[in-house]
C-alpha positions in Angstrom: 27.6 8.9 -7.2 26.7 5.0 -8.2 27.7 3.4 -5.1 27.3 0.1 -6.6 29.9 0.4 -9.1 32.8 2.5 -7.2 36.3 0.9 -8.1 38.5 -0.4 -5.3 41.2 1.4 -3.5 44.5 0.6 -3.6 44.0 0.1 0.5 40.9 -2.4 -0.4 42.7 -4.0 -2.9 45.6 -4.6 -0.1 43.8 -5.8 2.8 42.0 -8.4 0.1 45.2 -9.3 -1.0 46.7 -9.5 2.5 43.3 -11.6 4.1 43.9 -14.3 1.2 47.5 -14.7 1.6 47.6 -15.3 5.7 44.3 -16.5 5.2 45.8 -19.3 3.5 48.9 -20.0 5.0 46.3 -20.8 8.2 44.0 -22.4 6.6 46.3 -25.3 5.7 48.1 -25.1 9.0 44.3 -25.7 10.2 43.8 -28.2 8.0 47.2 -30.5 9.5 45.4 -29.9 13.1 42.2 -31.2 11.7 43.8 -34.5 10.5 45.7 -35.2 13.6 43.0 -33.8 16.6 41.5 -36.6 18.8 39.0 -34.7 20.7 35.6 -34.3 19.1 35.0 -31.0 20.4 38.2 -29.4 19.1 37.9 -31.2 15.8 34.5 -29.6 15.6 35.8 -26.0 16.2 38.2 -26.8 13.5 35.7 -28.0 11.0 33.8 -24.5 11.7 36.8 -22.9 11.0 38.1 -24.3 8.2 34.1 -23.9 6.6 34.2 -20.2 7.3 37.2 -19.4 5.6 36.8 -21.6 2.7 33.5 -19.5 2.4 35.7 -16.1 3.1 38.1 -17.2 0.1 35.5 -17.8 -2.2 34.2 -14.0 -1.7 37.6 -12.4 -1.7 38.1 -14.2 -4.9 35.2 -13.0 -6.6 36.1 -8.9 -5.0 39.5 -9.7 -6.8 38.5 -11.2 -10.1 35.9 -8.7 -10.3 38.3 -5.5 -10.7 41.2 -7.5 -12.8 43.4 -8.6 -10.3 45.3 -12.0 -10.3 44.6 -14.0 -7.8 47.1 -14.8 -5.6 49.2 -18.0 -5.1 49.5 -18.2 -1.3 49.4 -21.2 0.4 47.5 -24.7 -1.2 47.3 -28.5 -0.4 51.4 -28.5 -2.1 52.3 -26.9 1.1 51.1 -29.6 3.1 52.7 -33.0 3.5 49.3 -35.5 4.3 50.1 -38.5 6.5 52.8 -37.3 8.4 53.5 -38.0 12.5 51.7 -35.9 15.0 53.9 -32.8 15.7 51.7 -30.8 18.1 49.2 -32.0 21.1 45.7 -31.6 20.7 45.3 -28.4 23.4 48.0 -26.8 21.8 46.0 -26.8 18.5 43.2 -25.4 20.1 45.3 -22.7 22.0 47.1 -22.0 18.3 43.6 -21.4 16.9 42.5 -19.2 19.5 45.4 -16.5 18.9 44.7 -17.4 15.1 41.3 -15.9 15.4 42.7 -13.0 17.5 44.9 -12.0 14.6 42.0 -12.5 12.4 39.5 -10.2 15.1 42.4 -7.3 14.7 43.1 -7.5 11.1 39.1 -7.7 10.3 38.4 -5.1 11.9 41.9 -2.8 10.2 40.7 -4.3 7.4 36.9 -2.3 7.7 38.6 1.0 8.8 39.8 1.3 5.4 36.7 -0.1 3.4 34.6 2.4 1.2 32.6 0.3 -0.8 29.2 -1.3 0.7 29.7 -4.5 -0.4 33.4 -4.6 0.7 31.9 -3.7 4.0 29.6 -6.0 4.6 32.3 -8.6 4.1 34.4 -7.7 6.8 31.2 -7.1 9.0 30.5 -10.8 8.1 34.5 -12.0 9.0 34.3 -10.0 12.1 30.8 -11.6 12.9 32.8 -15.2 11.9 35.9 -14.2 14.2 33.4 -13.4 17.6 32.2 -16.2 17.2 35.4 -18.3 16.6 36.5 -16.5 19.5 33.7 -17.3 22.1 33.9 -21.0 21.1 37.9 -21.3 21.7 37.8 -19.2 25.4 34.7 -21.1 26.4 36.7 -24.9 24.9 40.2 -23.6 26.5 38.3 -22.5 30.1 36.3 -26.5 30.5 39.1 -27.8 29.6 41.1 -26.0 32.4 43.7 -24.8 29.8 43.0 -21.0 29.8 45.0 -18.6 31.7 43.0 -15.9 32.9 45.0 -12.5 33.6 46.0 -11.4 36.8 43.3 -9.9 39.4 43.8 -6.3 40.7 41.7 -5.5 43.7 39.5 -2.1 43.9 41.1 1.2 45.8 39.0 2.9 48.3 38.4 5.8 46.1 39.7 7.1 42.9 43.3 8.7 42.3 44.9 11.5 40.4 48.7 11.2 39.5 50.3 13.5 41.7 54.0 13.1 40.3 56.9 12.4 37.7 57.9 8.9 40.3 54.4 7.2 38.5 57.2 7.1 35.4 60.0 5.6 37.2 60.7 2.0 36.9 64.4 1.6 37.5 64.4 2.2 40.9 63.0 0.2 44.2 60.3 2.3 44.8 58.9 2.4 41.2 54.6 1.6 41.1 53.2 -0.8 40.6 52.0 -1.9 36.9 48.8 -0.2 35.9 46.0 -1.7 34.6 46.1 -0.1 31.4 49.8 -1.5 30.8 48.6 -5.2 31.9 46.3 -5.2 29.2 49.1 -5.1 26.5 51.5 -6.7 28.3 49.6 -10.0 29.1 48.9 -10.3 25.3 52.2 -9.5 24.2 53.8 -12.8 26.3 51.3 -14.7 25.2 51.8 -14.0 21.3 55.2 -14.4 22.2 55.0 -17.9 23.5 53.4 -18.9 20.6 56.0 -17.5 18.9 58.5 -19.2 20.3 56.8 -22.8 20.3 56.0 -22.3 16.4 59.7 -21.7 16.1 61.0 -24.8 18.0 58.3 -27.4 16.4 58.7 -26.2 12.6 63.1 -26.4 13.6 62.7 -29.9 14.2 61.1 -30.9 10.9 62.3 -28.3 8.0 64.3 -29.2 5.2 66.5 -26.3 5.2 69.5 -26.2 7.1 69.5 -22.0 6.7 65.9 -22.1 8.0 66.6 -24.3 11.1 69.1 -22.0 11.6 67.0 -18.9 11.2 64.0 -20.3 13.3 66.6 -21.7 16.0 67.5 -18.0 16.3 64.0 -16.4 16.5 63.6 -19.3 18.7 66.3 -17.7 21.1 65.3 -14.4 20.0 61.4 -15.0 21.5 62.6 -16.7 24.7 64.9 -13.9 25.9 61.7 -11.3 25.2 59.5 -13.2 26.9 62.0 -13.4 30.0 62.5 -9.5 29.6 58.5 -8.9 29.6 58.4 -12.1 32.2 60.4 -10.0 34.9 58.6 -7.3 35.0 55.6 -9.2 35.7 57.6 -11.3 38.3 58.9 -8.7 39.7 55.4 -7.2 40.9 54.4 -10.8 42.6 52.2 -11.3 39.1 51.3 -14.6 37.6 53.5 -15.0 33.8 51.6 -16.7 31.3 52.7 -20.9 31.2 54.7 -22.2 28.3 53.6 -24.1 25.5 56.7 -26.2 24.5 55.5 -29.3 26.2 52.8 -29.6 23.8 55.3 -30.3 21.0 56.1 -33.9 20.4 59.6 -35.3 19.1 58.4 -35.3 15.4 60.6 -34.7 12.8 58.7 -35.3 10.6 57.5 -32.2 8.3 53.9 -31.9 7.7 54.1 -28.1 5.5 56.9 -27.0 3.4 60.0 -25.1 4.6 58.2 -21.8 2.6 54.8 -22.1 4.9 56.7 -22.8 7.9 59.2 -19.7 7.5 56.4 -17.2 6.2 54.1 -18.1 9.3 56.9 -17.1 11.3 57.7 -14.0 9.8 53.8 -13.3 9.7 53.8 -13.8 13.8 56.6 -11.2 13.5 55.9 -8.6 11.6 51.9 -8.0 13.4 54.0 -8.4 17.0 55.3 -5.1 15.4 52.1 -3.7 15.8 51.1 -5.3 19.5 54.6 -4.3 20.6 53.8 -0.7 19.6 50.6 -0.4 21.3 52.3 -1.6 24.6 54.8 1.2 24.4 52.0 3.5 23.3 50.4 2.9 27.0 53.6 2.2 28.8 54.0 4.7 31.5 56.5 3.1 33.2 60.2 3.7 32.2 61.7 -0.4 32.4 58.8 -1.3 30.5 58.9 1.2 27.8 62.1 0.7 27.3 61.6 -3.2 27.4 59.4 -2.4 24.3 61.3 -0.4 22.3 64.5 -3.0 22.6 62.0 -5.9 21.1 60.7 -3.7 18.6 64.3 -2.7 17.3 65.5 -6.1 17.5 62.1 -7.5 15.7 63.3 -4.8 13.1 66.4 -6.8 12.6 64.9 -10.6 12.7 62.2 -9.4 9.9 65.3 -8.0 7.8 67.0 -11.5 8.1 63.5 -13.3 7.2 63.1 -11.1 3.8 66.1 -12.0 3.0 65.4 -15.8 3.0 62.0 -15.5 1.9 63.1 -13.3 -0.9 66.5 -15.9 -2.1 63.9 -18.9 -2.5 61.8 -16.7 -4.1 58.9 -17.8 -1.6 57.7 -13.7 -1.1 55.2 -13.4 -3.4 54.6 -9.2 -4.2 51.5 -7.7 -3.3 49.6 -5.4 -6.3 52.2 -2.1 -6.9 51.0 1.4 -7.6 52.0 2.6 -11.2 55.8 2.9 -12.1 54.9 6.5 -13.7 58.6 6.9 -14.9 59.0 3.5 -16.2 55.6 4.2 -18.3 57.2 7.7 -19.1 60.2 6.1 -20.4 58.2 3.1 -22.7 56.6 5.7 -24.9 
């Protein structure tokens, strides 16, 4: 078999299409921070940024051209409105591009699972090479600055354990455990990807356009804040530290600086890979309340990504992703 000339998957062909279309949508959220950022060292790691995936575009570009697919719209410089008023603070930028490149870590590496073709997987070795190191530079800015928020400390047992029971389930009662360390680990992430969920929703509800998308981002506003309460408890409840709030770090700017279709698809792109967090926490959850926490976000996520297709998809702003053969409909044309 000629390994340099095998034809891309469908799957290949999806994640490319998928990595240029959120890829974009960031990159000119990035490119707002970049304008507005005072401090020199987080200007820098947005520069680096903002270099890497114009260099990333250019190669998923050629992967696409290169087997006969359009290239996709996604998101350009009409989506972002230059010169407007400062909406967000400067740590919160760095903060938003620190979950940014966690998203990108997670989806590099999905995106490698399903690669074949050499050259397709050298790529993504290169992004997830690119993400690493994003990631190193945003922990390492976030922890001298003092603006990182570690996760709580457990202290070592004597000796290790074996689960002698069906009570190690229980969480309704007063006696339940306390959380594992294995559930802390999904858990922690989960608030904080909520948080930013929430504070994208209030900043980008004070400056759209749209009264049915102020509306709809009001209520995923609400809709974030009483899941991060629910997860919150649980943590509070067990004398554990809950992951600070962003809002503060929005100013009183109502002034828009992206269009009402980049603002509503970044929220709907926060919710739909939640989907996937919020399943791996109830994948590990072995504690009743919190499993059951989990599955009431994920159904009610369910119903706040129905109401966001629907807008996305009445302004026409949804653009379609390549489609596998209408075999009936070619049928039928003969």
């Amino acid at each position: 078999m000629d390994k340099q000339h095998l034809k891309l998957t469908s799957s290949e062909i999806g994640t490319l299409w998928a990595e240029y279309i959120n890829g974009t949508a960031i990159e000119i959220v990035n490119k707002y921070m970049l304008s507005i950022i005072e401090d020199e060292k987080i200007r820098a790691v947005f520069e680096d940024a903002l270099q890497t995936f114009e260099k990333q575009k250019k190669q998923i570009t050629t992967f696409l051209e290169n087997e006969g697919f359009p290239i996709p719209i996604g998101f350009n410089e009409s989506d972002l409105n230059k010169g407007t008023k400062r909406l967000f603070s400067d740590i919160f930028c760095l903060h938003y591009l620190h979950i940014m490149t966690l998203h990108g870590l997670l989806g590099h590496i999905g995106a490698l699972s399903s690669s074949v073709r050499e050259d397709l997987r050298s790529f993504y070795d290169s992004c997830d090479n690119d993400g690493k190191r994003m990631y190193h530079q945003t922990i390492e800015l976030l922890l001298e600055k003092g603006h990182f928020q570690r996760d709580p400390y457990f202290y070592p047992e004597t000796s290790p354990e074996f689960i002698s029971g069906q009570q190690f389930l229980d969480g309704f009662f007063s006696d339940k455990r306390p959380l594992a360390a294995t559930e802390m680990v999904t858990l922690s992430l989960n608030v904080k990807k909520k948080i930013m969920e929430k504070t994208l929703s209030i900043a980008f509800s004070q400056v759209t356009q749209s009264n049915e998308v102020r509306k709809f981002l009001m209520n995923t506003q609400k809709t974030s804040d009483q899941q991060i309460q629910s997860l919150s408890k649980i943590l509070h409840d067990d004398d554990l530290p809950v992951p600070m709030s962003w809002e503060s770090e929005i100013t009183t700017s109502q002034d828009a600086p992206f269009s009402d279709k980049l603002m509503l698809y970044h929220i709907g792109f926060l919710l739909q890979t939640a989907q996937a967090y919020h399943g791996t926490g109830l994948a590990v959850a072995m504690r009743t309340d919190l499993a059951m926490n989990y599955e009431k976000i994920i159904l009610k996520n369910l119903l706040v990504t129905k109401d966001w297709f629907d807008l996305m998809t009445k302004y026409k702003w949804f653009e379609q992703p390549p489609l596998a053969p209408n075999r009936k409909k070619i049928a039928k044309g003969k």
